[in-house]
TILUM-772131 format. One record per residue (C-alpha): z, x, y; residue in one letter; residue number from 1. Coordinates in Angstrom, 1 decimal. Example, Ala and Ser with C-alpha at 12.3 -4.5 7.8 and 13.67 -1.06 7.14 Angstrom:
2
PT     up   east  north aa   i
PT    7.8   12.3   -4.5  A   1
PT    7.1   13.7   -1.1  S   2
This chain:
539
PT     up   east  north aa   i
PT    0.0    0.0    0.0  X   1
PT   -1.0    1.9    3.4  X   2
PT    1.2    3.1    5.7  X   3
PT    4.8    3.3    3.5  X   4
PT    6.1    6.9    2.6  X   5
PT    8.1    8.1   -0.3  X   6
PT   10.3   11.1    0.7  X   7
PT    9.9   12.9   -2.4  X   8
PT    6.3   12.5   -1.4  X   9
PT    6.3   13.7    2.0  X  10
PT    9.2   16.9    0.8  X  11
PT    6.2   17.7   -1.8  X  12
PT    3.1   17.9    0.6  X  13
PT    4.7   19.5    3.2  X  14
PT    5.1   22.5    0.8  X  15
PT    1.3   22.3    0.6  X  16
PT   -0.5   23.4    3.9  X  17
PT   -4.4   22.9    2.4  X  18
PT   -3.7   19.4    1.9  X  19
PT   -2.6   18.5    5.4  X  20
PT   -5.9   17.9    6.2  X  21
PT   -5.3   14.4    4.0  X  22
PT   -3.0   13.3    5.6  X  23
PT   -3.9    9.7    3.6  X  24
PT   -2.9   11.4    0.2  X  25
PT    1.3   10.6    1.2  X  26
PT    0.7    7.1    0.9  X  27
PT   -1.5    7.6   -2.3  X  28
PT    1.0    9.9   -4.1  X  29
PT    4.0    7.5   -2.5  X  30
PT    2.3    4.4   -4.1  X  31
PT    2.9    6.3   -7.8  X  32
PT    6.1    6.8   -7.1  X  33
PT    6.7    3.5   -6.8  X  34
PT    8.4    0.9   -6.7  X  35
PT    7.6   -0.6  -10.4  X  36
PT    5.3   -3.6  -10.1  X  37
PT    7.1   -5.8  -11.9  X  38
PT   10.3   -4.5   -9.9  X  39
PT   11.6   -7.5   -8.4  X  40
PT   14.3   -7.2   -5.1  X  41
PT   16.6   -9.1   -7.3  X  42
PT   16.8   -6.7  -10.2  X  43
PT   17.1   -3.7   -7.1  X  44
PT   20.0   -5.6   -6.0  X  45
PT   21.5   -4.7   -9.3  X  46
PT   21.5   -1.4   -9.0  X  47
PT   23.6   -1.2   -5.9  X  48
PT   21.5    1.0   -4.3  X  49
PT   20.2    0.5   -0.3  X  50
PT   18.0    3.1    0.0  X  51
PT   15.9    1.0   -2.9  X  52
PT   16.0   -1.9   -1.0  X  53
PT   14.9   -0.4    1.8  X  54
PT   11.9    1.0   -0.2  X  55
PT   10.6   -2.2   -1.6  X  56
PT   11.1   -4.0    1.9  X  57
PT    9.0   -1.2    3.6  X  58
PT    6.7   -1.5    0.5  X  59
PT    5.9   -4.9    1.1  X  60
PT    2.7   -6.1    3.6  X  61
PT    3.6   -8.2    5.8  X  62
PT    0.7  -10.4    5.8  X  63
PT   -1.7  -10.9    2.6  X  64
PT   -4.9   -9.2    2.4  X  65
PT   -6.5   -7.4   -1.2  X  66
PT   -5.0   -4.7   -2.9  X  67
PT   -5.7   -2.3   -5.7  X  68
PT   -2.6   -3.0   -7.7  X  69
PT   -0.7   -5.8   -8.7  X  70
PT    2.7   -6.1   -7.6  X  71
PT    5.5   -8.2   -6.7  X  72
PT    5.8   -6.3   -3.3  X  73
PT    2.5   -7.9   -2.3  X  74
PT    4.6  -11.2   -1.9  X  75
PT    7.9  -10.3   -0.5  X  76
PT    7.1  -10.5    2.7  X  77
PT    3.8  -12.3    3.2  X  78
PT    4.7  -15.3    1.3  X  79
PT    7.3  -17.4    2.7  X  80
PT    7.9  -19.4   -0.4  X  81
PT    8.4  -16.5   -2.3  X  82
PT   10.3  -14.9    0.1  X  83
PT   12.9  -17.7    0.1  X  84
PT   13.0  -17.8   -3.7  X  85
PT   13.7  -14.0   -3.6  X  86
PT   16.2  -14.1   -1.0  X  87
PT   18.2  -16.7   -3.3  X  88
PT   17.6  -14.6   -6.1  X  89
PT   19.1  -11.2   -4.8  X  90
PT   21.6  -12.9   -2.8  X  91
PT   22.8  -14.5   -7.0  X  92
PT   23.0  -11.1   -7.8  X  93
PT   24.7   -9.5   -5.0  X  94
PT   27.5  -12.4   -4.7  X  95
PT   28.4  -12.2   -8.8  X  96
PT   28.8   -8.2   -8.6  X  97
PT   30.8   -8.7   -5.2  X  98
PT   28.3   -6.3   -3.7  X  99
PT   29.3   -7.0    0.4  X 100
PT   26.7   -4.1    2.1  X 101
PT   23.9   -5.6   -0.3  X 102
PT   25.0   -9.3    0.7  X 103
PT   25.1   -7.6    4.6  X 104
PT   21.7   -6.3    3.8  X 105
PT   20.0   -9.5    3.0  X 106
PT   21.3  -11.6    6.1  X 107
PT   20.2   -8.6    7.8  X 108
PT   16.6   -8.5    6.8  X 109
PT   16.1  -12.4    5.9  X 110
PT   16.2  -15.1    8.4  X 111
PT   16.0  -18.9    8.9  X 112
PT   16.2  -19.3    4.6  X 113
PT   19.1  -21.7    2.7  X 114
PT   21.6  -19.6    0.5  X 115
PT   21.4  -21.6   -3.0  X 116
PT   25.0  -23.2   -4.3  X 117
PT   24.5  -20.4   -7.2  X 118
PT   25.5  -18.2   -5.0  X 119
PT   29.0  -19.2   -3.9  X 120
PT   29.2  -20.4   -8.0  X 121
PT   28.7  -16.4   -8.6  X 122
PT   31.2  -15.0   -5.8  X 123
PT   33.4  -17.5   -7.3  X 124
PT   32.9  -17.1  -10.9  X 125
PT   33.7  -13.3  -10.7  X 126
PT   36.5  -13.8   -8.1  X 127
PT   34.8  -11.9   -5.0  X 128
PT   36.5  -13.4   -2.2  X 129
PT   34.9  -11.2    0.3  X 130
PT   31.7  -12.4   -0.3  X 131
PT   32.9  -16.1    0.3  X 132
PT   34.1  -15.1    3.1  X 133
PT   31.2  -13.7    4.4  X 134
PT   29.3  -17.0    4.4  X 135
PT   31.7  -19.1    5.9  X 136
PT   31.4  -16.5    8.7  X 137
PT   27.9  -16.4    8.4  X 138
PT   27.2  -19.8    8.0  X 139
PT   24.4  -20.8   10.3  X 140
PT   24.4  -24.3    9.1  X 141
PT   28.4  -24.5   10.3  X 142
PT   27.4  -26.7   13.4  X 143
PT   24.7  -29.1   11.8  X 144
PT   25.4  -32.3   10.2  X 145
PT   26.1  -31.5    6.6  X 146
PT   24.5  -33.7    3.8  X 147
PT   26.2  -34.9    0.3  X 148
PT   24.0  -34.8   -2.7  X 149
PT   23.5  -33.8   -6.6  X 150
PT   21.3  -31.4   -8.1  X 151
PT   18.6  -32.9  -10.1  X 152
PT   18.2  -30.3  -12.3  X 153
PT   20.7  -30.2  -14.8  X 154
PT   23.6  -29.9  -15.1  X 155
PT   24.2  -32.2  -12.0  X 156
PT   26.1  -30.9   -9.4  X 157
PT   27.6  -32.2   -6.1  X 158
PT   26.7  -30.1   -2.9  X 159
PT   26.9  -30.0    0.4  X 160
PT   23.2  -29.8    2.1  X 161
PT   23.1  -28.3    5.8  X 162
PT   20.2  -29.9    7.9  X 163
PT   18.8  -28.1    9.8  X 164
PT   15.5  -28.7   11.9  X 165
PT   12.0  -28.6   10.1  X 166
PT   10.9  -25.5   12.2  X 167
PT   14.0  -23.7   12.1  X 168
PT   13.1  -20.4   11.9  X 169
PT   16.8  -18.3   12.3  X 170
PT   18.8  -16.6   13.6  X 171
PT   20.7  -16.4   10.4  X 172
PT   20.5  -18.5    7.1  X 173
PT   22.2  -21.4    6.1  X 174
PT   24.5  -22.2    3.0  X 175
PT   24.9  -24.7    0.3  X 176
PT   28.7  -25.3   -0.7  X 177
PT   29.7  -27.1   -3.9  X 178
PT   28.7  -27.1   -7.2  X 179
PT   30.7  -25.7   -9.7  X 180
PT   32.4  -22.8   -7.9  X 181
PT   35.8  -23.8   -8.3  X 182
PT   35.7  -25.0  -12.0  X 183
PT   33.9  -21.5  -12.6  X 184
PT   36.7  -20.1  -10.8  X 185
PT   39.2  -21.1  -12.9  X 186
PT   37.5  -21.1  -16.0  X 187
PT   37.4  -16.9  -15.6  X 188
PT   40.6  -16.5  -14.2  X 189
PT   40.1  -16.1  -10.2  X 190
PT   43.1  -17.9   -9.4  X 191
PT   43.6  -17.1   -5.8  X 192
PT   39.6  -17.4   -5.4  X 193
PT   40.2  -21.0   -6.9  X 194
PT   42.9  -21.5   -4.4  X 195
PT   41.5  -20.2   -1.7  X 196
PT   38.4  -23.1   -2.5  X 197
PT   40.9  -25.6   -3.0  X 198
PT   42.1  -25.2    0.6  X 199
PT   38.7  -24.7    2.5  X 200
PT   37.7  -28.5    3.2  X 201
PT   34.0  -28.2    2.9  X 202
PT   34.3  -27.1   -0.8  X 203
PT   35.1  -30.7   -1.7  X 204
PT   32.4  -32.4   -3.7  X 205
PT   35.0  -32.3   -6.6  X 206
PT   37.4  -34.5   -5.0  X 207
PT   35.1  -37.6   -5.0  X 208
PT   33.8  -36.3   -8.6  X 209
PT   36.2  -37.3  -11.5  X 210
PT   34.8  -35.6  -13.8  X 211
PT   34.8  -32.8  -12.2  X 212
PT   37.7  -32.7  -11.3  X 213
PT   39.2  -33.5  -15.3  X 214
PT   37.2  -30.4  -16.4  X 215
PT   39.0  -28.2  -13.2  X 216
PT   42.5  -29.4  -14.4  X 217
PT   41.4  -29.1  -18.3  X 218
PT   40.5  -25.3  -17.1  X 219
PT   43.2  -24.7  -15.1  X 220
PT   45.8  -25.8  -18.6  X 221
PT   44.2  -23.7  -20.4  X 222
PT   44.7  -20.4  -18.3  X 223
PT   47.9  -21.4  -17.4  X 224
PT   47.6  -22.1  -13.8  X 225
PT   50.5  -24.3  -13.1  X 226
PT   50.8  -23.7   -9.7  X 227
PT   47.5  -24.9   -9.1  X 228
PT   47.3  -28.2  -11.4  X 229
PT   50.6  -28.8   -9.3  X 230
PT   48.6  -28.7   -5.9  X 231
PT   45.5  -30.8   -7.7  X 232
PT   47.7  -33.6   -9.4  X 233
PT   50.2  -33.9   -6.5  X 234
PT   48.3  -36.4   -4.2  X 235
PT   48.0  -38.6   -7.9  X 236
PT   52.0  -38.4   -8.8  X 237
PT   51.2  -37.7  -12.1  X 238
PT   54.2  -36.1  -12.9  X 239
PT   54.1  -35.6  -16.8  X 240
PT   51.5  -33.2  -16.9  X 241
PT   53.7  -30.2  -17.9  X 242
PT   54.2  -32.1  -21.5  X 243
PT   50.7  -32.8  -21.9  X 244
PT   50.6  -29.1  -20.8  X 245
PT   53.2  -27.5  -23.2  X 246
PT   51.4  -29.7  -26.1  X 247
PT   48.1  -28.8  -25.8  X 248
PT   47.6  -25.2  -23.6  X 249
PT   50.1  -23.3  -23.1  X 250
PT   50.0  -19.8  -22.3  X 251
PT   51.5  -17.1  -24.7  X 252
PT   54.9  -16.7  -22.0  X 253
PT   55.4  -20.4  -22.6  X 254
PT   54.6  -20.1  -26.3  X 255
PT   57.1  -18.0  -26.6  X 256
PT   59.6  -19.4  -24.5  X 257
PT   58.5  -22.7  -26.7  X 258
PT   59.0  -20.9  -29.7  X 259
PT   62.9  -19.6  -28.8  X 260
PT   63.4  -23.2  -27.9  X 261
PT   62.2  -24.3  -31.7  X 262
PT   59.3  -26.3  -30.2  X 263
PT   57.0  -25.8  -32.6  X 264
PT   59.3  -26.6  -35.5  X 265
PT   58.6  -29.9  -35.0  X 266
PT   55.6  -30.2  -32.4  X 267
PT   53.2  -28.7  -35.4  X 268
PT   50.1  -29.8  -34.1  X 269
PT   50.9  -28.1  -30.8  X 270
PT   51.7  -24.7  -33.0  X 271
PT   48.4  -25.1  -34.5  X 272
PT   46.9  -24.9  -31.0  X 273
PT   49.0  -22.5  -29.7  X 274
PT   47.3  -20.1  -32.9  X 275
PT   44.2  -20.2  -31.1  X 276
PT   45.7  -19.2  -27.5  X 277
PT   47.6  -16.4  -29.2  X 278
PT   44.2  -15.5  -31.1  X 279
PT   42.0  -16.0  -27.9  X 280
PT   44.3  -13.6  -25.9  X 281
PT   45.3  -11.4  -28.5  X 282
PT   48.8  -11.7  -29.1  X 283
PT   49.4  -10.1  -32.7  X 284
PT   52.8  -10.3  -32.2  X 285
PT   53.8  -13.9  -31.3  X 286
PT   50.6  -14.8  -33.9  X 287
PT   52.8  -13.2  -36.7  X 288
PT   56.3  -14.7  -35.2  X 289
PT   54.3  -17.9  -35.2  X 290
PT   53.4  -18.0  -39.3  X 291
PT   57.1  -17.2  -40.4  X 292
PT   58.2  -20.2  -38.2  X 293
PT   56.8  -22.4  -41.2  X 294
PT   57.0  -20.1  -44.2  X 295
PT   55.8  -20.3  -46.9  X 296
PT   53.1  -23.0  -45.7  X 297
PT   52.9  -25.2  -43.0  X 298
PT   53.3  -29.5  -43.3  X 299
PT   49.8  -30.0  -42.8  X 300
PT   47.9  -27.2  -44.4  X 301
PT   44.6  -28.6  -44.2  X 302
PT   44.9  -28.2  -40.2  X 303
PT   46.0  -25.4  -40.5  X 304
PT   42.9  -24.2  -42.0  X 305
PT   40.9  -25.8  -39.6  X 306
PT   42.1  -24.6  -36.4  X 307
PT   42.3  -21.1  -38.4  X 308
PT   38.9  -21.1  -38.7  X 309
PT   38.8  -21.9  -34.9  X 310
PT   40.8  -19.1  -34.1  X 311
PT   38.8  -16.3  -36.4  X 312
PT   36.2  -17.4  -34.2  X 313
PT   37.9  -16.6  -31.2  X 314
PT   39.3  -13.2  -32.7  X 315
PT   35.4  -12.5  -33.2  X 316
PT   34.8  -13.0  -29.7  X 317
PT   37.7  -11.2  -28.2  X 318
PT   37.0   -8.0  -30.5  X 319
PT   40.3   -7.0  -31.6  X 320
PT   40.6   -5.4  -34.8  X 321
PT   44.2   -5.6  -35.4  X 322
PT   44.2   -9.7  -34.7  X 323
PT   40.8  -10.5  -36.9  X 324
PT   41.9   -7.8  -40.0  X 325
PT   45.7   -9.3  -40.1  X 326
PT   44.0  -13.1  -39.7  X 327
PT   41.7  -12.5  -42.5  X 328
PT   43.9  -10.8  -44.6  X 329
PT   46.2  -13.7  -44.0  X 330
PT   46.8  -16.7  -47.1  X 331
PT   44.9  -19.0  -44.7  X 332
PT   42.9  -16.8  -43.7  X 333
PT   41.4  -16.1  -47.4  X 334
PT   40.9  -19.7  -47.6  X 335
PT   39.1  -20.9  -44.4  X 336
PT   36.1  -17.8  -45.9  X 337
PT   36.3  -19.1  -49.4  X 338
PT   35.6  -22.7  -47.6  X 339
PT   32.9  -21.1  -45.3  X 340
PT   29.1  -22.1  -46.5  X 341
PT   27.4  -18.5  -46.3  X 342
PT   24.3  -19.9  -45.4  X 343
PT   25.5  -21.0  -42.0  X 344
PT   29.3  -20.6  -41.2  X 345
PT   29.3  -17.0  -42.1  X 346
PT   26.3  -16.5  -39.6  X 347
PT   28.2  -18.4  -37.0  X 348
PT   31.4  -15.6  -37.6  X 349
PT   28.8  -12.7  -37.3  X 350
PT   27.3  -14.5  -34.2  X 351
PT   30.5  -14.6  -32.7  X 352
PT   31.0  -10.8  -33.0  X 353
PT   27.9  -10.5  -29.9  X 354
PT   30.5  -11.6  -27.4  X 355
PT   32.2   -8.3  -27.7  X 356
PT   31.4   -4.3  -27.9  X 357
PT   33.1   -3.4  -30.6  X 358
PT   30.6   -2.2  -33.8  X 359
PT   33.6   -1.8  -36.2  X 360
PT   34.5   -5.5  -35.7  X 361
PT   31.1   -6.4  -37.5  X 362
PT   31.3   -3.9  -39.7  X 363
PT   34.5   -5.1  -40.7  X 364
PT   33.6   -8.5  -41.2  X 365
PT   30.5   -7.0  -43.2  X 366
PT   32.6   -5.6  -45.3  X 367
PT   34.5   -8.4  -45.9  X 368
PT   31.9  -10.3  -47.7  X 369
PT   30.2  -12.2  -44.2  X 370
PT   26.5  -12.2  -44.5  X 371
PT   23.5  -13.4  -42.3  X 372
PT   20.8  -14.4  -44.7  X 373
PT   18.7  -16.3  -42.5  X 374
PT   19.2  -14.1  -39.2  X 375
PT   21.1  -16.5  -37.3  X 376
PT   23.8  -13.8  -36.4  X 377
PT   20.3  -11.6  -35.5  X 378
PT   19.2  -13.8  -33.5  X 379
PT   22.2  -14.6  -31.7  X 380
PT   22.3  -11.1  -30.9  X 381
PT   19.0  -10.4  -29.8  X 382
PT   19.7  -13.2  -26.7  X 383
PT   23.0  -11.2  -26.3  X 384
PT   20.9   -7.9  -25.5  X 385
PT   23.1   -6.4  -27.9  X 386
PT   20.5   -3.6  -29.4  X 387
PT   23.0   -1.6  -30.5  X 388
PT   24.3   -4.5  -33.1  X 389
PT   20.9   -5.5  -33.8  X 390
PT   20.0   -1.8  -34.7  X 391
PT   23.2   -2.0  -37.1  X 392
PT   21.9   -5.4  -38.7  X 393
PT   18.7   -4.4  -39.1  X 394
PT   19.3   -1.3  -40.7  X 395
PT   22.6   -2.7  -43.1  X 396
PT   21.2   -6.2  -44.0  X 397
PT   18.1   -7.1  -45.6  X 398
PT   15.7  -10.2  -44.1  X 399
PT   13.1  -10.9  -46.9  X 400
PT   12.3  -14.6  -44.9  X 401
PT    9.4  -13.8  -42.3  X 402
PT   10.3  -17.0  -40.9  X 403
PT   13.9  -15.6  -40.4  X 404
PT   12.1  -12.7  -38.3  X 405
PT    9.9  -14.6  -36.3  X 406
PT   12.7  -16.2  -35.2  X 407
PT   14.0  -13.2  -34.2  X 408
PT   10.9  -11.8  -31.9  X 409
PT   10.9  -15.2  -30.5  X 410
PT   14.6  -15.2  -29.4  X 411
PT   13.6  -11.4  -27.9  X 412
PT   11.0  -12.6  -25.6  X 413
PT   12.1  -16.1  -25.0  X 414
PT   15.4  -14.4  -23.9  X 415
PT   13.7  -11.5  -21.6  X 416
PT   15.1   -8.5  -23.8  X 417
PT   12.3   -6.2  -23.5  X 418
PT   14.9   -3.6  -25.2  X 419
PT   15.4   -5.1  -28.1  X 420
PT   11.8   -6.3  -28.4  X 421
PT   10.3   -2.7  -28.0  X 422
PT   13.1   -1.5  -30.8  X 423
PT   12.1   -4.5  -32.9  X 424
PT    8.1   -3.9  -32.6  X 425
PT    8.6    0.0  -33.9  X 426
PT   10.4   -1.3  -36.9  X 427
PT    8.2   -0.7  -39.9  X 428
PT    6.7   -4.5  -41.1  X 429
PT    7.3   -3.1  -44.3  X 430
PT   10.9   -3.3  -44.0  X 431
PT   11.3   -6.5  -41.8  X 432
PT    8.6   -8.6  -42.5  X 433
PT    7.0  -10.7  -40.0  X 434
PT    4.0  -12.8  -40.5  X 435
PT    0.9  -12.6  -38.8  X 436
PT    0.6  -14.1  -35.2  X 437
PT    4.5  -13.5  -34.3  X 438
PT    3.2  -10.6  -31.6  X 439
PT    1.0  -13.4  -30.0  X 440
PT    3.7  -16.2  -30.0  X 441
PT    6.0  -13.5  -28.6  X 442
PT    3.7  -12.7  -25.5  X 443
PT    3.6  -17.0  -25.2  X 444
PT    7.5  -17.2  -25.2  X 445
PT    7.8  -14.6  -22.8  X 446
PT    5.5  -16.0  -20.4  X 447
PT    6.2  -19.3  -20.9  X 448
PT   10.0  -18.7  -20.5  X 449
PT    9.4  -16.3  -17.5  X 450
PT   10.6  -13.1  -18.2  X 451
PT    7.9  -10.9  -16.1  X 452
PT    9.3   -7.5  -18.3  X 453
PT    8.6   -8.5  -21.3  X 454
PT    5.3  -10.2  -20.6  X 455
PT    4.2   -7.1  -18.3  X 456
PT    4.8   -4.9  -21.2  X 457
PT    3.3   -7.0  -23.4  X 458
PT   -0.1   -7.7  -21.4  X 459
PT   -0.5   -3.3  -21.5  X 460
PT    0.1   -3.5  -25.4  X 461
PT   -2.3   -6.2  -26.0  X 462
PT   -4.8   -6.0  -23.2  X 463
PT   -7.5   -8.2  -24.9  X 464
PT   -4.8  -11.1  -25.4  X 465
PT   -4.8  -13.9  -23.5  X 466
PT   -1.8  -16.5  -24.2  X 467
PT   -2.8  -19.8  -24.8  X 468
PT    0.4  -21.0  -26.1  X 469
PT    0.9  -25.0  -26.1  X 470
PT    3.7  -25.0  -24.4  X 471
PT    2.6  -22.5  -21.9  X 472
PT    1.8  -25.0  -19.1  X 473
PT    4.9  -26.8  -19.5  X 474
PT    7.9  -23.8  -18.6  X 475
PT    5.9  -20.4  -16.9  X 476
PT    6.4  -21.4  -13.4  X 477
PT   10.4  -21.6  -14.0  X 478
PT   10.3  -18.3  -12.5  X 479
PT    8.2  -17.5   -8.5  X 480
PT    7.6  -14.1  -10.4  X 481
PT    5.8  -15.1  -13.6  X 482
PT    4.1  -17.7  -11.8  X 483
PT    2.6  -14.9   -9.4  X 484
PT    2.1  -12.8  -12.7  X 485
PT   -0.1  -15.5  -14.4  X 486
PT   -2.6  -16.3  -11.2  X 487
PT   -2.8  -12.2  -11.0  X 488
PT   -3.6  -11.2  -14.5  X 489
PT   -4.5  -14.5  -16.2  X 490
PT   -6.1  -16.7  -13.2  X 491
PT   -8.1  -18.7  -16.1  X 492
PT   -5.2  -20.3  -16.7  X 493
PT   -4.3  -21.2  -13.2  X 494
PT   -6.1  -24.4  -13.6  X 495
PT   -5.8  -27.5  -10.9  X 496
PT   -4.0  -29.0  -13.7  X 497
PT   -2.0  -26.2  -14.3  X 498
PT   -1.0  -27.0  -10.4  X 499
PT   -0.4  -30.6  -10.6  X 500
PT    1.8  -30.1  -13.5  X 501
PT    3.8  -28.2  -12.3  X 502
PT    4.0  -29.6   -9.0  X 503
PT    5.3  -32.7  -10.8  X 504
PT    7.7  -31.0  -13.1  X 505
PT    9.2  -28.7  -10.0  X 506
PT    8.9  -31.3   -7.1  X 507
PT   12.4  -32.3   -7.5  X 508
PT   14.7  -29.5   -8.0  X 509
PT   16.5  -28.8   -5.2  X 510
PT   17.3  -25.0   -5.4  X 511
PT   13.5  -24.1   -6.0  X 512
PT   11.8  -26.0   -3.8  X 513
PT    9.5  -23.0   -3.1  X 514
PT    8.0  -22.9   -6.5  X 515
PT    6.0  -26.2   -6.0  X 516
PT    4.8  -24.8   -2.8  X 517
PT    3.3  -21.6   -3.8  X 518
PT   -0.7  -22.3   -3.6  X 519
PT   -4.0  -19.9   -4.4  X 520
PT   -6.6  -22.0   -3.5  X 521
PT   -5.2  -25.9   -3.9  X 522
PT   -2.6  -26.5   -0.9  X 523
PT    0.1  -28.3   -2.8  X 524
PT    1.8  -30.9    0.1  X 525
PT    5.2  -31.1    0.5  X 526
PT    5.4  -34.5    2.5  X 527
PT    3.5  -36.5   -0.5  X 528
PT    5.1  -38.3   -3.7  X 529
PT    4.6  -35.8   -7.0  X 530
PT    3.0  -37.8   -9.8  X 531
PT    1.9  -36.3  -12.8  X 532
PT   -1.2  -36.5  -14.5  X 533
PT   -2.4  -39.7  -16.1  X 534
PT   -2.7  -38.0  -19.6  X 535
PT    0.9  -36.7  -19.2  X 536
PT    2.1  -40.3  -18.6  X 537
PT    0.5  -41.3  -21.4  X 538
PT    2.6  -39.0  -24.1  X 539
């Protein structure tokens, strides 16, 4: 792209005195450099790193014209639907790793565009108060009147909608409150950043929501935030939630206070849920005070097995070795695996194992007898991005089905891990057999779910491919990028009808209201009822 310049490029030539008579060469050798095409501003916000962000903006023409390379810097800047999908994209990223100069970085550089509710559910989710704080004090829809609504695109939310004038242009960008935030809040721990939403009044679609607001309280049990439920179930003078508290979700301090106060003695469907908090937390100790409270076997040892089984799963997810060995080694725990079906509950164990980082907890349960013949645990790996389990799996347990590895290529580029899809395409066929076509359906998924990696890499594998998968038109402008990807490498496909499709499946999310807008030839209006095609209605 003329006129940006990598300083690598510039230290290099300048070393060079018989080329300074080209001086066009800096932009040349800066355009290998990069950035990546398919290097989105989003993914750079992941990395932390202003000096990349600086790159791709000053990479990126301001107005659209031809160039000799695809890239998604061509777009950044000179299309203004794509630039207000990107900005909600990086400003995601930046608010769920608490990032404040990156978040700083993007008001400064974007103007007059809405910040999506996803990103005060992120800041909130992961507890970064600073970054909330931030857009209250950045808030340029502060002052306009402030519409209540529900995302239409599941699962429903209730936000708050600034409105601000059709050709408002800046200074500064407006926010969405609402959503979510507070339930995801709770639901990983962030109790002051719960709190502190509780007590800001324009975070209040959950009080008119009470739904909502059950699954907040539900959340807030189960963590044990008292102090909060208190605040929440106050203005209702419900005052015998701390039973229904010490009954169902208690944390392990209570348990045990519970426990001294010979609770549980009688209350033995309350110590059958209490296993899973103590197995969910890891709390070997009180788990083993726990089982000699009803020595030799429990009342109801049916239940017990049950919510045993429950609790190996969370032990599986949580990752610690001590908890899962002593639980499977356990009386009950020997039964719930003799009463597992290996075809499917023993998968579901292995599964579980992705939520963690710990190898020696699968090979442990390996050892123990849990198998995966149909690849369910693979392939519930594979959407983890967990190569290094999948490596393990692949190489310790044999897949004769091809079905059973289809399934897993599938869930590699349906889930966008181009990792785990490169390791799985230099396995030899011989050892994991896959049937012919799974390459091509792999390319389809990848596109057709929108992961721009894995189809970029893809497309330079198979050059002569062109995907053609049925469901194609239906999901592969869920993401601005891959829609941009398919009109620049696959323009066949970018039919009329391809448009009005998609105009009529995207017209009425709220978030991505730019994807519907995005154009190549046939304007798409804004202003006019989406219908879709006749032959659609007629499925």
């Amino acid at each position: 792209m003329p006129g940006r310049e990598h300083q690598a490029a510039v230290s290099v030539l300048r070393r060079l005195p018989s080329l300074s008579a080209l001086p066009h060469l800096v932009s040349i050798v800066s355009d290998f450099f990069g950035p990546a095409p398919t290097l989105s501003l989003s993914r750079a916000c992941a990395t932390g790193s202003i000096e990349l962000l600086e790159f791709i903006w000053d990479s990126s023409p301001t107005s659209r014209h031809q160039t000799e390379f695809w890239s998604l810097c061509n777009y950044l800047r000179s299309d203004p639907h794509y630039h207000q999908w990107e900005f909600g994209e990086s400003l995601e990223v930046a608010a769920a790793s608490g990032n404040l100069g990156v978040v700083e970085w993007l008001f400064a550089h974007f103007s007059g565009c809405v910040v999506p509710v996803q990103v005060v559910e992120a800041a909130a989710k992961n507890g970064h108060e600073n970054v909330l704080d931030f857009l209250v004090e950045h808030d340029a829809g502060e002052e306009c009147v402030i519409r209540e609504g529900v995302t239409l695109d599941p699962p429903s939310k209730r936000i708050t909608v600034p409105q601000m004038p059709a050709d408002w242009t800046g200074p500064g960008n407006a926010v969405t409150w609402g959503g979510r935030a507070m339930l995801y809040a709770v639901q990983n721990n962030h109790l002051d950043t719960a709190i502190w939403m509780y007590e800001h009044p324009f975070h209040s679609g959950y009080r008119t929501d009470p739904n909502e607001l059950d699954r907040i309280v539900d959340a807030a049990l189960s963590n044990g935030f008292v102090e909060l439920v208190a605040k929440i179930l106050s203005r209702d003078n419900w005052h015998n939630w701390p039973v229904v508290y010490d009954r169902l979700c208690p944390d392990p301090e209570r348990i045990e206070t519970l426990m001294k106060e010979g609770f549980y003695l009688v209350e033995q469907d309350a110590a059958n849920r209490a296993i899973l908090t103590l197995a969910r937390t890891g709390r070997l100790d009180l788990m083993q005070r726990m089982d000699q409270l009803d020595s030799p076997e429990p009342a109801n040892a049916l239940a017990r097995i049950l919510y045993w089984k429950d609790a190996l799963g969370e032990a599986c997810k949580r990752g610690g070795l001590p908890m899962l060995k002593w639980m499977v080694e356990h009386p009950t725990g020997n039964a719930v695996l003799k009463s597992l079906n290996p075809n499917d509950a023993h998968a579901g164990l292995l599964g579980l194992v992705a939520e963690q980082d710990s190898l020696e907890v699968l090979k442990y349960l390996h050892g123990q007898g849990i198998t995966d013949p149909f690849g369910d645990a693979l392939v519930h790996m594979v959407r983890m991005g967990k190569l290094d389990f999948v490596r393990w799996m692949v190489e310790h347990i044999t897949y004769t089905h091809a079905a059973s590895v289809n399934a897993v290529f599938m869930a590699a580029a349906m889930s966008g891990k181009l990792e785990v899809l490169q390791f799985l395409m230099a396995v030899d066929p011989s050892t994991v057999p896959r049937s012919e076509g799974c390459t091509a359906t792999a390319f389809d998924n990848a596109m057709s779910f929108g992961h721009l990696r894995c189809a970029f890499w893809l497309a330079k594998l198979f050059p002569e491919y062109v995907p053609v998968g049925d469901n194609l038109p239906m999901h592969v402008g869920s993401k601005f990028e891959m829609l941009l990807f398919v009109h620049g490498h696959f323009p066949v496909l970018f039919s009329p009808l391809f448009v009005e499709l998609h105009r009529a499946l995207h017209s009425n999310m709220l978030r991505r209201t730019a994807l519907f807008t995005f154009y190549t030839g046939w304007k798409i209006s804004l202003t006019t009822t989406a219908k879709p095609p006749k032959w659609w209605m007629s499925k």
